[in-house]
PLY file of the C-alpha trace (Angstrom):
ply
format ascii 1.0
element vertex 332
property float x
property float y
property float z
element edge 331
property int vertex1
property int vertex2
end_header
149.06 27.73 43.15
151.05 24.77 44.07
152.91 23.85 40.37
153.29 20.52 42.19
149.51 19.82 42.44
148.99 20.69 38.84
151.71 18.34 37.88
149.98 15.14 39.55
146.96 16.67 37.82
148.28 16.80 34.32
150.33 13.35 34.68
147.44 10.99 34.99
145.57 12.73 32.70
148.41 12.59 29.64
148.85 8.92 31.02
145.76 7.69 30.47
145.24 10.01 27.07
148.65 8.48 25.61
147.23 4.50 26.77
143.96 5.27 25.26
145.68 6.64 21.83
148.54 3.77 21.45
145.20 1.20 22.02
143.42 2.98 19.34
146.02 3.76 16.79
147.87 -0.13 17.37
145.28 -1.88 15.22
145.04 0.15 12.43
149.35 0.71 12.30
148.83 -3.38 12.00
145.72 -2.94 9.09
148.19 -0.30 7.13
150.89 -2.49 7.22
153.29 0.43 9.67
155.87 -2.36 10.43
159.04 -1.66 11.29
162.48 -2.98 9.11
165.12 -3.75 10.62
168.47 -3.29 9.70
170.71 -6.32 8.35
173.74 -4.89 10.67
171.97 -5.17 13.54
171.59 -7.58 16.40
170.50 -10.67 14.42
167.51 -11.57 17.74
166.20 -8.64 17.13
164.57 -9.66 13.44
161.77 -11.25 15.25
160.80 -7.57 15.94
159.87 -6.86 11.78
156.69 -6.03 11.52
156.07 -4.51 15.03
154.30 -1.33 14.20
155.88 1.60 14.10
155.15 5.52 14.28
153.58 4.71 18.11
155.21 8.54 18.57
151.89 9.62 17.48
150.14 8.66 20.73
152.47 10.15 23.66
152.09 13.38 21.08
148.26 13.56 20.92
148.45 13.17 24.87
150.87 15.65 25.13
148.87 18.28 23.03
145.38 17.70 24.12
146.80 17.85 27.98
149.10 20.54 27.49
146.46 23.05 25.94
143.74 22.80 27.83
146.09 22.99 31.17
147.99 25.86 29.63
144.78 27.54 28.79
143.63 26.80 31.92
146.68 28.46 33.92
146.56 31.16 31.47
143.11 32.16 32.66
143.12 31.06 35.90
146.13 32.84 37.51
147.54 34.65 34.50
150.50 32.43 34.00
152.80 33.12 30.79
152.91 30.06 29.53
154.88 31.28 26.12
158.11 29.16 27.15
155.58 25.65 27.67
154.54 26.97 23.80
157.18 27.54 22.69
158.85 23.85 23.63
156.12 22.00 22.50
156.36 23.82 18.80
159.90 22.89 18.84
159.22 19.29 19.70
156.29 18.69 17.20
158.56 20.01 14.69
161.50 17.15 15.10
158.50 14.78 15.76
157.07 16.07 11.79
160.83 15.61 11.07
160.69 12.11 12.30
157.26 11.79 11.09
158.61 11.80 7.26
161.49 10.04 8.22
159.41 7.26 9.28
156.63 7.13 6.54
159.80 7.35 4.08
160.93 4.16 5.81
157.30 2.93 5.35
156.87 3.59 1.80
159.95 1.89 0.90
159.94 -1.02 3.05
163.34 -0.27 4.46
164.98 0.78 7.64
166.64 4.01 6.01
164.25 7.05 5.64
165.61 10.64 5.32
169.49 10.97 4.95
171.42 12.13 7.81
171.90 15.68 5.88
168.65 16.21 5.51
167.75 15.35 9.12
169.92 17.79 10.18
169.31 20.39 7.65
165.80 20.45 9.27
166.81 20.32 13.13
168.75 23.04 12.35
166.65 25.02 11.04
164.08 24.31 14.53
166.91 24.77 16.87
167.70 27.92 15.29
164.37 29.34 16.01
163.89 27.88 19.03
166.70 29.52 20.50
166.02 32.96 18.94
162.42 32.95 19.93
163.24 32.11 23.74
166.02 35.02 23.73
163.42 37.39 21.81
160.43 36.27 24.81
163.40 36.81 27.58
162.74 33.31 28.34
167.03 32.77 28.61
169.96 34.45 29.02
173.78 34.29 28.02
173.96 34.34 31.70
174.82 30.38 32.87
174.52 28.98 36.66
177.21 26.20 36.65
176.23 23.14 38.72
178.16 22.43 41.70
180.21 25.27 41.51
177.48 28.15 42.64
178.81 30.41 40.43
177.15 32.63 36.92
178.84 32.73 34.02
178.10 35.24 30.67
178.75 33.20 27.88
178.19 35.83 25.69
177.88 35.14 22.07
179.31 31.93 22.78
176.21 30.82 24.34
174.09 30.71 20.76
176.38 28.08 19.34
176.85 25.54 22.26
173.10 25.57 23.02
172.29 24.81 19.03
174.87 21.98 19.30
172.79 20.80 22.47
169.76 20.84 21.18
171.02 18.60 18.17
172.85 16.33 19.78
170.18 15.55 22.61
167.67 15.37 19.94
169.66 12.90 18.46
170.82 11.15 21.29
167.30 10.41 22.41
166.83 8.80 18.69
169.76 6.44 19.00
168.51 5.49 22.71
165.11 4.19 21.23
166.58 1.12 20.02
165.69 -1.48 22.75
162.34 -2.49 24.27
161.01 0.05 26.43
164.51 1.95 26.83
163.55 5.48 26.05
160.33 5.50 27.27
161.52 4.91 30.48
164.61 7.04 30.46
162.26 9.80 29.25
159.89 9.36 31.92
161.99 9.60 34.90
163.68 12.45 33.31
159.87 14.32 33.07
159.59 13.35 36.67
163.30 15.03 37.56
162.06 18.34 35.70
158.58 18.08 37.50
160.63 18.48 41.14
162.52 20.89 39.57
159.28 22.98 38.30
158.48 23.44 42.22
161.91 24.46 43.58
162.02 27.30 41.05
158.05 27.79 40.74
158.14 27.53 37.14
154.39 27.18 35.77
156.03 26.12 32.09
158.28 23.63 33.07
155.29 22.06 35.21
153.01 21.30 32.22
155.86 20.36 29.94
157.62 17.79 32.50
154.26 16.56 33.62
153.17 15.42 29.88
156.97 14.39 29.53
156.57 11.80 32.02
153.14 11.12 31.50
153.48 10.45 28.09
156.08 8.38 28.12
155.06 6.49 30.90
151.61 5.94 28.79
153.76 4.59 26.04
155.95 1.99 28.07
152.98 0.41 28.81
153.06 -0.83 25.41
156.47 -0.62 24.87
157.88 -2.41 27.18
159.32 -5.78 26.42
158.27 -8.02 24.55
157.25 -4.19 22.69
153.56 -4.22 20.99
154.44 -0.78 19.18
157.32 1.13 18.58
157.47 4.80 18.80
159.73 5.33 15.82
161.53 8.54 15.26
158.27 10.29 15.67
158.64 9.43 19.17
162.07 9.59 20.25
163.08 13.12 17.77
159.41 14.64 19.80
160.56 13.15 23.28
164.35 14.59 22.48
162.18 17.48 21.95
160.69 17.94 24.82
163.42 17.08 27.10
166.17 19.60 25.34
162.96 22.06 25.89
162.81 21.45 29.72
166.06 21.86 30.19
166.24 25.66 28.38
163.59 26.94 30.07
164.44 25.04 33.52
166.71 28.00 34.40
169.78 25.49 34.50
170.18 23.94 31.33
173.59 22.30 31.96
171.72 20.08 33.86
170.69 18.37 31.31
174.11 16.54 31.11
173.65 14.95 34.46
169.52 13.60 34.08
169.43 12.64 30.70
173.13 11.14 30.68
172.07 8.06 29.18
171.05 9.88 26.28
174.78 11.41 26.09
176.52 8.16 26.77
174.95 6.57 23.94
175.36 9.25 21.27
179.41 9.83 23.25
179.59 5.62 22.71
178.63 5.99 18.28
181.53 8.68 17.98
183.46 6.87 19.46
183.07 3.60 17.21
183.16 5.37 14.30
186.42 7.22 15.49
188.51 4.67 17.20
186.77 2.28 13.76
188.65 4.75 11.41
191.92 5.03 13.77
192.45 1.49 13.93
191.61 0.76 10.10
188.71 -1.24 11.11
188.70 -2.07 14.85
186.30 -1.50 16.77
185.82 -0.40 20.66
182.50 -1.59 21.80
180.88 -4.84 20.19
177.74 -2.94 18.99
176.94 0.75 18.93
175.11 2.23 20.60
176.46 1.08 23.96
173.08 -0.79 24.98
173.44 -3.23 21.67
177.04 -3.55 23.33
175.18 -4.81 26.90
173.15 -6.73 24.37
176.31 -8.12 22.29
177.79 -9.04 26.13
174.54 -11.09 27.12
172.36 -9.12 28.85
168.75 -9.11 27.65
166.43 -5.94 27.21
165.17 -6.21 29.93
168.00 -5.96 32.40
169.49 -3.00 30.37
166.32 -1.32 30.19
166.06 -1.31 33.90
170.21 -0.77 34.42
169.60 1.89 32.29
166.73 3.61 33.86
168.19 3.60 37.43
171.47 5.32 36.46
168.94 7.98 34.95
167.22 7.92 38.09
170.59 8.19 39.92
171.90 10.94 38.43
168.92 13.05 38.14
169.12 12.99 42.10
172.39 14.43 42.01
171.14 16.97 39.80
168.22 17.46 42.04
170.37 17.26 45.19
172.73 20.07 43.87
169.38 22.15 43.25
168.47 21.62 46.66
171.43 22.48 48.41
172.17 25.73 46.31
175.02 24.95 44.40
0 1
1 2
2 3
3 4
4 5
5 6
6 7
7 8
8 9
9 10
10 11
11 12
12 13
13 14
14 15
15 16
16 17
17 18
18 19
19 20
20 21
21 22
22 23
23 24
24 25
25 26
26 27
27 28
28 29
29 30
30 31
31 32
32 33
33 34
34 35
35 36
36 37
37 38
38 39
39 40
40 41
41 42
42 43
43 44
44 45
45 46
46 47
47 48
48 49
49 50
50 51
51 52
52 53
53 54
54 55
55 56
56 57
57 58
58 59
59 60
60 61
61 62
62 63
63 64
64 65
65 66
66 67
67 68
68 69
69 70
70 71
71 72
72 73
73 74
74 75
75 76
76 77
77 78
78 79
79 80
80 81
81 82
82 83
83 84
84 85
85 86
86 87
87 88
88 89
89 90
90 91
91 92
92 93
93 94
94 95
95 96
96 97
97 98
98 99
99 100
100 101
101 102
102 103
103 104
104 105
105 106
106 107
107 108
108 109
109 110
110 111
111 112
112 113
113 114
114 115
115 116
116 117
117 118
118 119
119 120
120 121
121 122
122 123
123 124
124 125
125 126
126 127
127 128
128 129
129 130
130 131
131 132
132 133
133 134
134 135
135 136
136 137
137 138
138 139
139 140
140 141
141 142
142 143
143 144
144 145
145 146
146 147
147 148
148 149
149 150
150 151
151 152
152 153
153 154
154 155
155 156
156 157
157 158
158 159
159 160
160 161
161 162
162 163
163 164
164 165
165 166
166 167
167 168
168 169
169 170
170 171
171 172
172 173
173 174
174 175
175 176
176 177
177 178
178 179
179 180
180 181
181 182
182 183
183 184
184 185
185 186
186 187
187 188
188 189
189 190
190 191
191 192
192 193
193 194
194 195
195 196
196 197
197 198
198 199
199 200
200 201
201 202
202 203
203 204
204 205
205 206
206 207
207 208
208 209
209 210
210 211
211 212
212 213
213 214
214 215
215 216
216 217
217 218
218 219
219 220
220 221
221 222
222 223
223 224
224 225
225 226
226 227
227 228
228 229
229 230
230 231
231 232
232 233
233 234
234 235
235 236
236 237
237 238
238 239
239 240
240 241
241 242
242 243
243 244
244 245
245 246
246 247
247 248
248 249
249 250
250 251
251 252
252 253
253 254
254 255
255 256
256 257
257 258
258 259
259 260
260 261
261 262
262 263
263 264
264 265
265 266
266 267
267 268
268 269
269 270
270 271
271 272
272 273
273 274
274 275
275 276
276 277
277 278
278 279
279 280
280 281
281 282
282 283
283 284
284 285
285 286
286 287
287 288
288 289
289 290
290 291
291 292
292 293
293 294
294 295
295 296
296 297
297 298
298 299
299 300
300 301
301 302
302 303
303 304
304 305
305 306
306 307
307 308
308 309
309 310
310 311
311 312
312 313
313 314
314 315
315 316
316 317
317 318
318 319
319 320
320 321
321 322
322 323
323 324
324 325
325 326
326 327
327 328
328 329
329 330
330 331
């Protein structure tokens, strides 16, 4: 069975699932009052966005389930497909979206932009990343055995491999948080990174990484719809900590998860461009490198409106997810 085919079978389907969702859920965020705060240090433009309601997560993660298990069951039955590492990245993407989920009513409740503290964030990501990891090893989903891109070479990273792939996990998570702070940005950065991991599926013939790419992109596509500038909804950090998810996910059961530095290198440039503030801001005793962090608020700071960066943004994802696909292609 073509994994191809079932991808353009499962994207439209999680498309139209996550429109239908965000259409339903939008008025009653508005009736329950789900706005978002912004923050006083932000860009000042952006407090005509208060009130835009949040927690829109909710509706590229019902498309994603409902999709996901009755294709999964579907494969499982059909042509006996394992899909353990497709269930085993979605678990570890609905738990940082129930992390975000908290984090978001918390905001909610108390009518401020500042929800869980950043200890107990990562208290709880740990914890998921943790068991994420184990579980793949335990299921023989991975191996301390690395191919490194470009090179066409293996390396055994030995025990070294369980502590660099939990610091990957968190800091893509993470990244894909602090990307979500522009109209329409990580929707569409997530979406053509779904759609590099969907290509990838069918050069390796990976059944997993089909269904979990497919929703990826269709979900996120389904949400830009609504989330594109001017935005109607925001996902909130139920969206962007299950999207960071899901993407992290791909890339550990993809087979080459180093990739994941080339086609979601927006994500890494943003989270690379906050340390770097705060570092060169405590260096210099209160200078700072970029006008804004992240670096699209600095894009912002220099003029450029959302949506220019959104699209800049999106093609340099789209760029460098063909030179990860490229390098597939060509063996090395």
């Amino acid at each position: 069975m073509d994994t191809l085919l079932i991808g353009l079978e499962v994207f439209p389907i999680c498309l139209i699932l996550t429109m239908a969702t965000t259409q339903i859920i939008l008025p009653r965020l508005r009736r329950a009052h789900a706005g978002q705060y912004i923050l006083e240090i932000g860009p000042a433009w952006h407090k005509t966005k208060e009130g835009t309601p949040t927690m829109g997560g909710i509706a590229p993660l019902c498309g994603t389930i409902v999709t996901g298990v009755i294709f999964a069951l579907y494969l499982s039955l059909r042509i006996k497909a394992d899909m353990t590492p497709w269930l085993l990245t979605l678990l570890f993407a609905l738990g940082n979206a129930c992390v975000g989920m908290v984090d978001d009513l918390t905001k909610i409740r108390h009518a401020k932009n500042q929800g869980l503290t950043p200890w107990q964030k990562l208290i709880l990501q740990s914890a998921l990343a943790v068991a994420f990891l184990l579980l793949l090893r335990i299921r023989g989903v991975v191996t301390t055995r690395l191919p490194i891109p470009f090179f066409g070479i293996t390396l055994d990273f030995g025990w070294f491999w369980y502590p660099f792939f939990f610091l990957v996990l968190i800091w893509f998570v993470n990244c894909a948080n602090l990307t979500d702070g522009i109209d329409g940005l990580a929707a569409s950065v997530t979406g053509v990174i779904g759609i590099f991991y969907l290509l990838m599926a069918r050069k390796t013939d990976n059944m997993s990484l089909t269904l979990t790419a497919a929703t990826l992109a269709g979900g996120a596509f389904g949400f830009f719809a609504f989330n594109r500038h001017p935005a109607k909804i925001f996902m909130g950090d139920t969206g962007s900590l299950f999207f960071g998810g899901l993407i992290s996910g791909c890339a550990m059961i993809s087979g080459s998860p180093l990739l994941l530095f080339l086609t979601a290198f927006v994500f890494f440039i943003e989270g690379v461009s906050v340390v770097l503030q705060v570092v060169w801001f405590k260096l210099t005793h209160g200078k700072r490198l970029f006008k804004m962090a992240p670096l699209h608020h600095h894009f912002e700071k220099c003029g450029m409106g959302e949506w220019t960066i959104t699209l800049l943004f999106t093609l340099l994802t789209a760029l460098m997810s063909f030179l990860a696909y490229w390098g597939i292609a060509n063996g090395i």
